[in-house]
C-alpha positions as CSV (number, residue, x, y, z in Angstrom):
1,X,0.0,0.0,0.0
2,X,2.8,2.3,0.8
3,X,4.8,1.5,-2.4
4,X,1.9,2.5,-4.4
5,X,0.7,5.9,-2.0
6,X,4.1,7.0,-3.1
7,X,3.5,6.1,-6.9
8,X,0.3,8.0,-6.5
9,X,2.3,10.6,-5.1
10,X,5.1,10.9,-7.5
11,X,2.1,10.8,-10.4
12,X,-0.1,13.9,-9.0
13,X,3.4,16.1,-8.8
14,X,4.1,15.6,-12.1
15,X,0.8,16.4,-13.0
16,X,1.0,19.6,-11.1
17,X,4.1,20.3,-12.8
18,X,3.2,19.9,-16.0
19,X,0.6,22.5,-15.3
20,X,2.7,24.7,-13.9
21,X,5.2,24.7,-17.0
22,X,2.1,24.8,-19.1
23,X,1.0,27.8,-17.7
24,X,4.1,29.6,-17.3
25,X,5.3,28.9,-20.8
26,X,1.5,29.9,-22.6
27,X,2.1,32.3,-25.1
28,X,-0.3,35.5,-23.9
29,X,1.3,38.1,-26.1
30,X,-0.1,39.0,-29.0
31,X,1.1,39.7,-33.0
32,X,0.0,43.0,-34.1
33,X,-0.3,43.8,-37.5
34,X,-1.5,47.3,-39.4
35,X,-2.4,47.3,-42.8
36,X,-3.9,50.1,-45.0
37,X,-3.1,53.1,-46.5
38,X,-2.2,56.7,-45.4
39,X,-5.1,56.5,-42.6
40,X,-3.3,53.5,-41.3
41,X,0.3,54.6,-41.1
42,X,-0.8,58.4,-40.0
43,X,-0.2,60.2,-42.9
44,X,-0.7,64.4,-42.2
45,X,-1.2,67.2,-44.8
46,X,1.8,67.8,-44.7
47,X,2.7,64.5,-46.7
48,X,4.7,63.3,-43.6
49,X,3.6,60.4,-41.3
50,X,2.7,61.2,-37.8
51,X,1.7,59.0,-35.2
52,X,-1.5,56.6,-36.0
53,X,-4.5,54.9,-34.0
54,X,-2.5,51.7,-34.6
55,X,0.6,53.2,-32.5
56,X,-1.5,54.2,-29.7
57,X,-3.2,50.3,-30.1
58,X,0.2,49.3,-30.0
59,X,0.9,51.4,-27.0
60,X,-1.7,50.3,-25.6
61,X,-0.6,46.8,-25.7
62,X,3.1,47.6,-24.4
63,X,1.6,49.4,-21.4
64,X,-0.3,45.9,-20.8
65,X,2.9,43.9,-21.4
66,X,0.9,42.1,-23.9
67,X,2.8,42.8,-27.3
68,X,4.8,40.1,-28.7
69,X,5.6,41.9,-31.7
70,X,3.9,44.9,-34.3
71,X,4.3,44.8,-37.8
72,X,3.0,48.2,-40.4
73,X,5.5,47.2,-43.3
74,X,1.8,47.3,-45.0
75,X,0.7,50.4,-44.0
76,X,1.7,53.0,-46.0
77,X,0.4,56.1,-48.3
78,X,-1.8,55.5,-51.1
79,X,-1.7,51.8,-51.0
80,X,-4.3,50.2,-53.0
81,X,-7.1,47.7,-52.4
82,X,-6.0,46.2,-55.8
83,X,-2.0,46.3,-55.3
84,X,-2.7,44.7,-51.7
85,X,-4.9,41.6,-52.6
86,X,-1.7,41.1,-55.4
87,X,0.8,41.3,-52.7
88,X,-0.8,38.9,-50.8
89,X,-1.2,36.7,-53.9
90,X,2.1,37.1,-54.9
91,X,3.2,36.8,-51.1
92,X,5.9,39.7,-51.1
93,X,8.9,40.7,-48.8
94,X,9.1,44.1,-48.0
95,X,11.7,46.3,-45.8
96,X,14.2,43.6,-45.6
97,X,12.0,41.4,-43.4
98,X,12.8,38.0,-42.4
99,X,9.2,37.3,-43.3
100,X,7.0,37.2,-46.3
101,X,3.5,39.4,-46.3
102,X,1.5,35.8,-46.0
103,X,3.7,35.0,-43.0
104,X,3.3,37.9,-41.3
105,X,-0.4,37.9,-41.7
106,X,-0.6,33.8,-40.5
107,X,1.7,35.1,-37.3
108,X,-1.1,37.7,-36.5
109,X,-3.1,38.0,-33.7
110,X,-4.9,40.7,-34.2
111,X,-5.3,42.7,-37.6
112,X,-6.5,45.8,-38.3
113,X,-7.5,46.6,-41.7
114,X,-8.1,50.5,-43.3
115,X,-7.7,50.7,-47.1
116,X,-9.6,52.7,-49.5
117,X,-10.5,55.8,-48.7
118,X,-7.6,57.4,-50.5
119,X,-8.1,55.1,-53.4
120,X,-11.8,56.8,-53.4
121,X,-11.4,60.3,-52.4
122,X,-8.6,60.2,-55.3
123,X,-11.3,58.8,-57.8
124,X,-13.8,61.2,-57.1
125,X,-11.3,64.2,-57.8
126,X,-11.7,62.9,-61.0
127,X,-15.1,61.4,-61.7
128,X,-18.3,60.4,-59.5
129,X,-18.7,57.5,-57.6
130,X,-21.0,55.1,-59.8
131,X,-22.5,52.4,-58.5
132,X,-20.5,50.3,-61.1
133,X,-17.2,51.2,-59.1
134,X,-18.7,50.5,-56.0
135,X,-19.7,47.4,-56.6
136,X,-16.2,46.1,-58.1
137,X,-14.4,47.9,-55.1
138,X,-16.5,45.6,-52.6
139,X,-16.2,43.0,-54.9
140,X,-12.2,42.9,-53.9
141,X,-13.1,44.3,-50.4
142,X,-14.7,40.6,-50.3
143,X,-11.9,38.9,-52.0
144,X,-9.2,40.6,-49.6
145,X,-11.4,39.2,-46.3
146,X,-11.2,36.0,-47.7
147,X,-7.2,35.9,-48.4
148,X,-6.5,37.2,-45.2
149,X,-9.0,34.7,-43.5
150,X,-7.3,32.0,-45.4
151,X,-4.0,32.5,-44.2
152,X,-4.9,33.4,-40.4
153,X,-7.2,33.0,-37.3
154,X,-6.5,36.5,-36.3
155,X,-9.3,38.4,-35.0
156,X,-9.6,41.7,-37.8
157,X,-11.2,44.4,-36.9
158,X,-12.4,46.8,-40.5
159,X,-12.5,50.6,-39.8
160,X,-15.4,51.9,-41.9
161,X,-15.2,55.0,-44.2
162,X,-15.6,58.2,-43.5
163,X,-16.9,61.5,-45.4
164,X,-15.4,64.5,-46.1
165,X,-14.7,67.1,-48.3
166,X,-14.2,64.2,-51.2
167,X,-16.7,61.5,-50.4
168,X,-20.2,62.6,-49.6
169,X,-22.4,61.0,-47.1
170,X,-24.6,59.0,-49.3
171,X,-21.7,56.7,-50.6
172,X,-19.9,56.1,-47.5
173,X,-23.1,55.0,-46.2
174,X,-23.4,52.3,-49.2
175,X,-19.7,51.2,-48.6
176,X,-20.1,51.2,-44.6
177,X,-23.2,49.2,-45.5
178,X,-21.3,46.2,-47.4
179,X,-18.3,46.2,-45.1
180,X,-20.4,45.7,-42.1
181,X,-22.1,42.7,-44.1
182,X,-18.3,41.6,-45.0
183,X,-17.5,41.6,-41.8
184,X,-20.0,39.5,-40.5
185,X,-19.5,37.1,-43.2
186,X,-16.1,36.8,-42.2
187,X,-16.4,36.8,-38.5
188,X,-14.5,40.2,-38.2
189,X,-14.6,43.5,-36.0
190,X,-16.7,46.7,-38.2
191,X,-16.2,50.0,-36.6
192,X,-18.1,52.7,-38.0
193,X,-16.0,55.7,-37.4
194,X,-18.2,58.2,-39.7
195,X,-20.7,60.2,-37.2
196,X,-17.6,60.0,-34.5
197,X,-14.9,61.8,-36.0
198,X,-17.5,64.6,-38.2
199,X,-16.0,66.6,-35.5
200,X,-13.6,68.6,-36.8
201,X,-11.5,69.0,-33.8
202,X,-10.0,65.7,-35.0
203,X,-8.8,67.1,-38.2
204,X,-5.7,69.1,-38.9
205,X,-7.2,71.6,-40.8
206,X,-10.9,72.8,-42.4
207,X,-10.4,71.3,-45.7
208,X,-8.1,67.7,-44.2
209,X,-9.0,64.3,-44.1
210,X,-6.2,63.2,-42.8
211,X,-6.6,63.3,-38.7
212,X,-4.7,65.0,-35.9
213,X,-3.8,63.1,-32.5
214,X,-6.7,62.9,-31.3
215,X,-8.6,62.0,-34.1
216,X,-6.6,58.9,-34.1
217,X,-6.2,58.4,-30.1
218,X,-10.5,58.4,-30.3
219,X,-10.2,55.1,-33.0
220,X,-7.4,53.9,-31.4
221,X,-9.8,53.7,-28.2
222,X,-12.8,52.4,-30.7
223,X,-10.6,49.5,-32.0
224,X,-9.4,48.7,-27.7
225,X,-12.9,48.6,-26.6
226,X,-14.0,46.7,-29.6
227,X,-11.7,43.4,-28.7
């Protein structure tokens, strides 16, 4: 009896200390990765990048002590819905990274995603908005959810669009629309940041759409209380 009380004892340790390895060895940290355009990477008027809701997120994170790692190689000014999805496709390297896009995207545990509204606001300098072009743009808006669900489990949270000076109400309403379908199609985060940030105390100037600090501290909070 005593032989095996001491078996039973040596078995319930090592139990208790595989748990405890377990446990301290979990990976809690998390992959952070920003893509878009100039919203994304906190491009100013001033053609410059500033700081962006995704460095506060990732701020945020430090502060917690829960950032393993943040990646914006893929954010950057007047990046294109079209020229991402082929990236993604074509499963680029970029800055001298160790990784390729796809791999940095299967790595990530969270995503945030803001592409587009420079694509648009720079088409409608030109022409309207038909509903032809809209349809093809969330067409690929589709196609992109699905790559990038595809490759990862990360959770992504879509930032909606936003009017201004260049895209009028009644088509970011139609595009908000469809990504908020898209996102619940693909299990993803939709923030609507349009009646929000109409307040033009988050803009660096009258005539901007590019935000100031706190314009991008206010979605920074939106995406943290959103997870």
């Amino acid at each position: 009896m005593r032989r095996k009380y001491k078996i039973g004892i040596i078995i319930l340790v090592s139990i208790i200390l595989t748990y405890i390895i377990y446990f301290c060895n979990k990976e809690d940290k998390i992959n952070l990765v920003a893509i878009g355009d100039g919203i994304a990477s906190g491009e100013t008027s001033y053609n410059i990048d500033g700081i962006s809701y995704n460095d506060y997120v990732k701020e945020y994170f430090e502060s917690k002590n829960l950032l393993k790692n943040y990646n914006n190689d893929y954010a950057f000014e007047n990046y294109e819905l079209n020229e991402l999805i082929n990236d993604i496709k074509t499963n680029v390297t970029k800055n001298n990274n160790n990784l390729n896009i796809q791999q940095i995207i299967h790595k990530a545990n969270l995503i945030t995603l803001t592409i587009g509204e420079e694509e648009l606001i720079k088409l409608s300098v030109i022409n309207d908005l038909n509903k032809e072009y809209i349809d093809k743009f969330i067409s690929e808006y589709d196609n992109l959810l699905y790559l990038l669900k595809d490759i990862s489990d990360a959770t992504i949270v879509i930032l909606g669009f936003y009017e201004n000076e260049y895209l009028d109400r009644s088509n970011v309403i139609i595009l908000n629309a469809e990504l908020s379908n898209i996102a619940i199609k693909y299990e993803s985060i939709f923030i609507n940041i349009n009646d929000l940030l109409l307040n033009k105390e988050y803009y660096l100037d009258n005539k901007a759409y590019h935000f100031n600090y706190k314009g991008h501290k206010e979605i920074a909070e939106m995406i943290i209380h959103s997870l």
